[in-house]
C-alpha positions as a printed Julia matrix, in Angstrom:
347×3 Matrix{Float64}:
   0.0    0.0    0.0
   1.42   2.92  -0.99
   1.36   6.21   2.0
   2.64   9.35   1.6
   3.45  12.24   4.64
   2.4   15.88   4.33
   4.84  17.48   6.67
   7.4   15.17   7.03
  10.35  17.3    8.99
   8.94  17.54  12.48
   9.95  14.59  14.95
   6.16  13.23  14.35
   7.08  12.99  11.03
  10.11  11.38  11.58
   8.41   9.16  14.01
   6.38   8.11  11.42
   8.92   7.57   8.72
  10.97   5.27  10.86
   7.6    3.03  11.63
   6.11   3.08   8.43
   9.95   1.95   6.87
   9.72  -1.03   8.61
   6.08  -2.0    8.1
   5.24  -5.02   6.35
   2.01  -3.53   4.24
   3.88  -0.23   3.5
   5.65   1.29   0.84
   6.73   5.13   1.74
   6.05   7.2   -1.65
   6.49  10.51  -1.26
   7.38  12.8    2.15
   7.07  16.54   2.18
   8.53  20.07   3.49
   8.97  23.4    2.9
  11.67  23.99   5.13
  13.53  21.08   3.83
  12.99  20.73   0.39
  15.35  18.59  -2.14
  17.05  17.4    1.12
  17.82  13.54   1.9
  15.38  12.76   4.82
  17.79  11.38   6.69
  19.82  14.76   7.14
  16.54  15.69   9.56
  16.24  12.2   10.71
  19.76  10.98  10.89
  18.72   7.79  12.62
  16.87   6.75   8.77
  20.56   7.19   7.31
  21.11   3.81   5.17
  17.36   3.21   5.15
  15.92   5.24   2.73
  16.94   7.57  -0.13
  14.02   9.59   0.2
  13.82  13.59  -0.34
  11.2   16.33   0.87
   9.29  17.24  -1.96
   6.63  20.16  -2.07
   4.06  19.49  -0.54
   2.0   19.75  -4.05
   4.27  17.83  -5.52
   2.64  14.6   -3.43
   0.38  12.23  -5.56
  -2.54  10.31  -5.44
  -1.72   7.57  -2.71
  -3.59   5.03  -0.69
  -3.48   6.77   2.53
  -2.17   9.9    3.12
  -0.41  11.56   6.63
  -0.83  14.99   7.64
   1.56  16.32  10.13
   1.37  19.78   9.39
   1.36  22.68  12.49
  -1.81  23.03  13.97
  -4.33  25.2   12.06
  -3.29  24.28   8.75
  -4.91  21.02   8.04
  -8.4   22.71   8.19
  -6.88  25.18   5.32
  -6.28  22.9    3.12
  -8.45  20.21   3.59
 -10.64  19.83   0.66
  -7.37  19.56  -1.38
  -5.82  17.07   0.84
  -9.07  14.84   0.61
  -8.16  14.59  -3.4
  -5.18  12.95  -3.05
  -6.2    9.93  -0.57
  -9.57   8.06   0.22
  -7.96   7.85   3.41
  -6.3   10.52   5.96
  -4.83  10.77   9.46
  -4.39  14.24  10.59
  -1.96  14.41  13.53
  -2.76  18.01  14.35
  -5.43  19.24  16.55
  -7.47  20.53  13.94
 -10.1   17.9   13.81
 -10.04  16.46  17.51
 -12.77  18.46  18.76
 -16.59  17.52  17.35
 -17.92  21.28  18.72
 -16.67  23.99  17.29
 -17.57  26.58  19.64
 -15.26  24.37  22.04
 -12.42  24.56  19.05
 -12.72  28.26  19.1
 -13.11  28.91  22.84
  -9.65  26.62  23.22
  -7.76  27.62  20.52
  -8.79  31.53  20.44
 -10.06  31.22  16.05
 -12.91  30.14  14.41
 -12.62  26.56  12.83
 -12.05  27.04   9.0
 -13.48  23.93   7.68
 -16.71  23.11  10.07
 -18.41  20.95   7.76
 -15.15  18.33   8.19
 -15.23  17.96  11.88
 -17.78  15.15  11.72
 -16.13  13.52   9.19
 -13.28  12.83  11.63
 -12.95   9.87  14.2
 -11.09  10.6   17.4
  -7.96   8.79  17.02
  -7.62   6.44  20.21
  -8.42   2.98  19.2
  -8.76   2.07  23.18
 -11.56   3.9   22.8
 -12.72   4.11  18.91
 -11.8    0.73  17.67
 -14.65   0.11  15.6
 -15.23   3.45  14.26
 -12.06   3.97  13.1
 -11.66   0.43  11.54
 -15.18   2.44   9.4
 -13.51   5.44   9.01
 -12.01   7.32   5.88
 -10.97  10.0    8.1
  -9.02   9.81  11.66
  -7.75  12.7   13.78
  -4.34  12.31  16.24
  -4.99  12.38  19.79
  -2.98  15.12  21.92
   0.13  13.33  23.85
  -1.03  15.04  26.99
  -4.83  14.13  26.44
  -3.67  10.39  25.25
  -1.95   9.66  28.83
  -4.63  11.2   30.71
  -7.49   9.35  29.07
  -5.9    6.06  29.32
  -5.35   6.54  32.65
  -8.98   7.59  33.72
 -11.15   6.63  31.04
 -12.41   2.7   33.1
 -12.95   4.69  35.77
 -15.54   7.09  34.19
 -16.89   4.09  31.69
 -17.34   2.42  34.62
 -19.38   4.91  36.79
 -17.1    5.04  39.6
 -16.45   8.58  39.65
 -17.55  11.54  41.72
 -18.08  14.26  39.33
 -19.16  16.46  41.09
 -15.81  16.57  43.42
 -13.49  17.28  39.79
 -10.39  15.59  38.64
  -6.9   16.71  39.35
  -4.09  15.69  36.52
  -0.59  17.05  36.41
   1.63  16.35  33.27
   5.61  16.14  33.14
   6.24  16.36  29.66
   9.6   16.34  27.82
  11.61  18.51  25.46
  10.15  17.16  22.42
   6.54  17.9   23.24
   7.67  21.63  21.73
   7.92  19.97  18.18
  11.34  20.81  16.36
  11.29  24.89  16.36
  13.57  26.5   18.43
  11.73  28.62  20.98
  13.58  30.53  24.19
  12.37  28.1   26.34
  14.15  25.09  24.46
  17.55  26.66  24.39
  19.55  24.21  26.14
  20.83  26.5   29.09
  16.96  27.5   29.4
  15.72  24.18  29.47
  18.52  22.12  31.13
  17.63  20.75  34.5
  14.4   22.18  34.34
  10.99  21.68  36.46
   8.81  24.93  34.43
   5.23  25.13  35.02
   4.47  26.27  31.35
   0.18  25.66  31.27
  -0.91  25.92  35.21
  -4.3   26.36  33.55
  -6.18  26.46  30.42
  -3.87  23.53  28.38
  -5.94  22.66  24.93
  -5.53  19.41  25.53
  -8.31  19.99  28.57
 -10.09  20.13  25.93
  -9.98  16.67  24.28
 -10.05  14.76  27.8
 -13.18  16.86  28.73
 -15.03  15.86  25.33
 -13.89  12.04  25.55
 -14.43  11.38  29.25
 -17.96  12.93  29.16
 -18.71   9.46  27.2
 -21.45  11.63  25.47
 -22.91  13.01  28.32
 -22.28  15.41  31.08
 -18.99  17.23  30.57
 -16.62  16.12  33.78
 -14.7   18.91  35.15
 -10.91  18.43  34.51
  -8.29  20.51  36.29
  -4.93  20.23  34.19
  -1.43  21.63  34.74
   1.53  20.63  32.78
   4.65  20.84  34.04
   8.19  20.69  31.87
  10.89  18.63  33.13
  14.63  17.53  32.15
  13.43  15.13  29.49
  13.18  14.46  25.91
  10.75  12.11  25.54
   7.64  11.11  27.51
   5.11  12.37  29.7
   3.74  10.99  33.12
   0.18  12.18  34.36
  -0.98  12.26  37.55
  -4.5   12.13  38.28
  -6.06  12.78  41.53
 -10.33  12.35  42.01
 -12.52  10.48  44.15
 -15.68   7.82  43.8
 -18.62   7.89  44.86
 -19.03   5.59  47.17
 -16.13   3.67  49.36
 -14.03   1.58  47.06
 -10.41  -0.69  47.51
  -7.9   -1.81  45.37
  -9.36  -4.73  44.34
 -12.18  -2.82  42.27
  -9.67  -0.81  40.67
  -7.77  -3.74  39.71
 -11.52  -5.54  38.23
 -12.01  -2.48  36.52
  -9.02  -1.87  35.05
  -8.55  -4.82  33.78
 -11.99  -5.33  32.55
 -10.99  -2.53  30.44
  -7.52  -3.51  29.44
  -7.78  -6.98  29.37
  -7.76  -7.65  25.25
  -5.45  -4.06  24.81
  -2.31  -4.48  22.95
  -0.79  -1.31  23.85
  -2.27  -0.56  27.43
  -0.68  -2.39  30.29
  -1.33  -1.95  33.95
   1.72  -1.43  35.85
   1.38  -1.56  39.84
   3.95  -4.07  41.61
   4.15  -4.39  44.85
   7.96  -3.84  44.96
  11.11  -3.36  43.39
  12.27   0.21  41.6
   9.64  -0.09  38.82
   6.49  -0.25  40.84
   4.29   2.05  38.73
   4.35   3.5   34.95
   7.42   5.56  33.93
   8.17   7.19  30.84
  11.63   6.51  30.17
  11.65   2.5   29.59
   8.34   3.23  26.89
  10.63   5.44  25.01
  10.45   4.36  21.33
   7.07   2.3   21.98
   3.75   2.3   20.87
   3.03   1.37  24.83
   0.59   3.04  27.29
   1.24   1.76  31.26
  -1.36   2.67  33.82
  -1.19   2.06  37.68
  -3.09   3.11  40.23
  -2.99   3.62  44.53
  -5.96   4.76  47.4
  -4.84   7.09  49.94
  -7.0    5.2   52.58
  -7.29   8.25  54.72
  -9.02   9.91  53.06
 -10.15   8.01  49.75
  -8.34   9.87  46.96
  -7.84   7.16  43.8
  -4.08   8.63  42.62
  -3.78   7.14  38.93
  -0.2    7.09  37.14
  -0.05   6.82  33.38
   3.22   7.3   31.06
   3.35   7.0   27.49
   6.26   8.32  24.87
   4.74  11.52  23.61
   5.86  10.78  20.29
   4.57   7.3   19.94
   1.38   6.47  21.43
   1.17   9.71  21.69
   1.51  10.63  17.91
   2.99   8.64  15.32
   2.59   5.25  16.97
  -1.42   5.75  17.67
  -1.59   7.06  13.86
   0.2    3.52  12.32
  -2.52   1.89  15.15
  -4.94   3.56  13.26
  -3.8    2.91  10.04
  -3.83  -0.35  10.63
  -7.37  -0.55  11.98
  -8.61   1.42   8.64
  -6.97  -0.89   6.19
  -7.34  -4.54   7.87
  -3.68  -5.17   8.84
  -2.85  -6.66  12.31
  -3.29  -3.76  14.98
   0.07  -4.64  15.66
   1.86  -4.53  12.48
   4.92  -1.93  12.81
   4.18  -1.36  16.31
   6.25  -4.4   18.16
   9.05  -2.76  19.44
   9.71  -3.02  23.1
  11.47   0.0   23.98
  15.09   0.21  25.61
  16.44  -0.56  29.22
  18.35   0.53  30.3
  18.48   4.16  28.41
């Protein structure tokens, strides 16, 4: 099957490169940038050196393909949408252009009108944990936010299955890595800036509040969802901490039914929660380079809190690696297919 990637210099689109090289179903046509154009993709992604002779292109100098990748910056999917449709009957967008199915929410989060309303239903929210059938019927699949993917996998059998106090709010911190900027420079990813740092960059009012907001509501009552991210001295990964409460008295052995009711038949969702030993609960770093989500979870018996842990690589599951998932689902392959690797331990 041959795929092609709008917007193919970023380090999603180098993520997705590197999968889709090594996929069995997959042949890699055409890759595009304006930044980059006529260079060797590998002098971006220097870890594809040997593996493919591939150069950016224009971006309309992509052909008609069998599914098409859009990893353009956010906002300019929506532009150019009706064009894009003409060159695939399939698309993932990994922007955030088509996550949200309100657009009154789209504008009130990302401060603009939404330039191509009529799409948004057209689009299937990415995470196949959550869509699997729909997107295995869909011609058109959104990304999921990294920050909104770890929180949702996290919380998302606790709210399916009605164990949650609402009313009382969740509480989810983030510690997100370098990479979560995307590729552009900025002050605060100068090395001296950023080195050895704990920032609080979004205290409040993260878009990705957004996305966990519309998919935890399971199509009814928005939950309220207090987020803060936080930016640590890391490249990849991010690690959410949730805090919230049930409704009723509940133990560990619940959470574990529930979770695993949930989980049980998930090849990318694992629940990590040992009883000892270093790696006792979900951490970022060893899920560097997978397509894996962990989850754990503790009670503060005191005074009933439910503390859940999730980690995921922010530029796997929580990018490139959901949008092969997806790809998969849409054209019939094994979920799996591309997605095997283990990640690296030590690192």
């Amino acid at each position: 099957m041959n795929v092609s990637i709008i917007g193919g210099s970023g380090y999603a689109g180098g993520e997705l490169l590197r999968l889709l090289l090594d996929h069995p179903h997959v042949n890699v046509a055409q890759v595009s940038s304006v930044s980059s154009l006529g260079k060797f993709v590998y002098a971006l992604h220097p870890n594809l050196r040997g593996r493919t002779r591939l150069k950016f292109c224009r971006p309309e100098q992509i052909e008609p393909c069998d599914l098409l990748f859009v990893a353009l910056h956010h906002g300019e999917a929506q532009k150019q949408i009706a064009k894009l449709s003409k060159l695939a009957p399939k698309i993932i967008d990994l922007s955030a252009d088509f996550r949200l199915r309100d657009p009154a929410l789209y504008e009130q989060w990302y401060g603009r009108p939404h330039q191509a309303v009529e799409w948004l239903d057209r689009f299937v929210y990415g995470l196949p944990e959550l869509h699997r059938d729909e997107i295995r019927r869909a011609n058109y699949v959104s990304g999921v936010g990294c920050n909104a993917t770890a929180t949702i996998l996290g919380l998302y059998p606790l709210f399916q299955a009605g164990l949650i106090d609402r009313a009382r709010g969740v509480f989810v911190e983030v510690k997100v890595g370098s990479s979560e900027g995307g590729r552009r420079e900025n002050p605060g990813s100068h090395h001296p800036a950023r080195s050895g740092v704990v920032r609080s960059f979004a205290p409040t009012g993260h878009r990705h509040s957004a996305e966990v907001i519309q998919e935890l509501g399971l199509g009814g009552a928005p939950p309220a969802v207090h987020f803060s991210a936080t930016a640590i001295d890391m490249v990849r990964g991010i690690l959410a901490t949730s805090h919230l409460f049930a409704h009723r008295p509940i133990d560990e052995k619940t959470l574990w039914k529930t979770y695993r009711a949930a989980y049980k038949d998930e090849p990318f969702v694992r629940i990590v929660k040992e009883r000892q030993g270093v790696f006792r609960y979900p951490e970022p770093k060893i899920l560097a380079g997978s397509n894996y989500g962990d989850v754990g979870f503790a009670i503060d018996a005191r005074s009933g809190r439910i503390v859940v842990i999730s980690a995921i690589d922010n530029l796997m599951k929580g990018a490139a690696g959901s949008a092969v998932q997806c790809m998969n689902l849409m054209c019939g392959f094994e979920e799996t297919a591309g997605l095997t690797f283990p990640g690296l331990h030590p690192i």
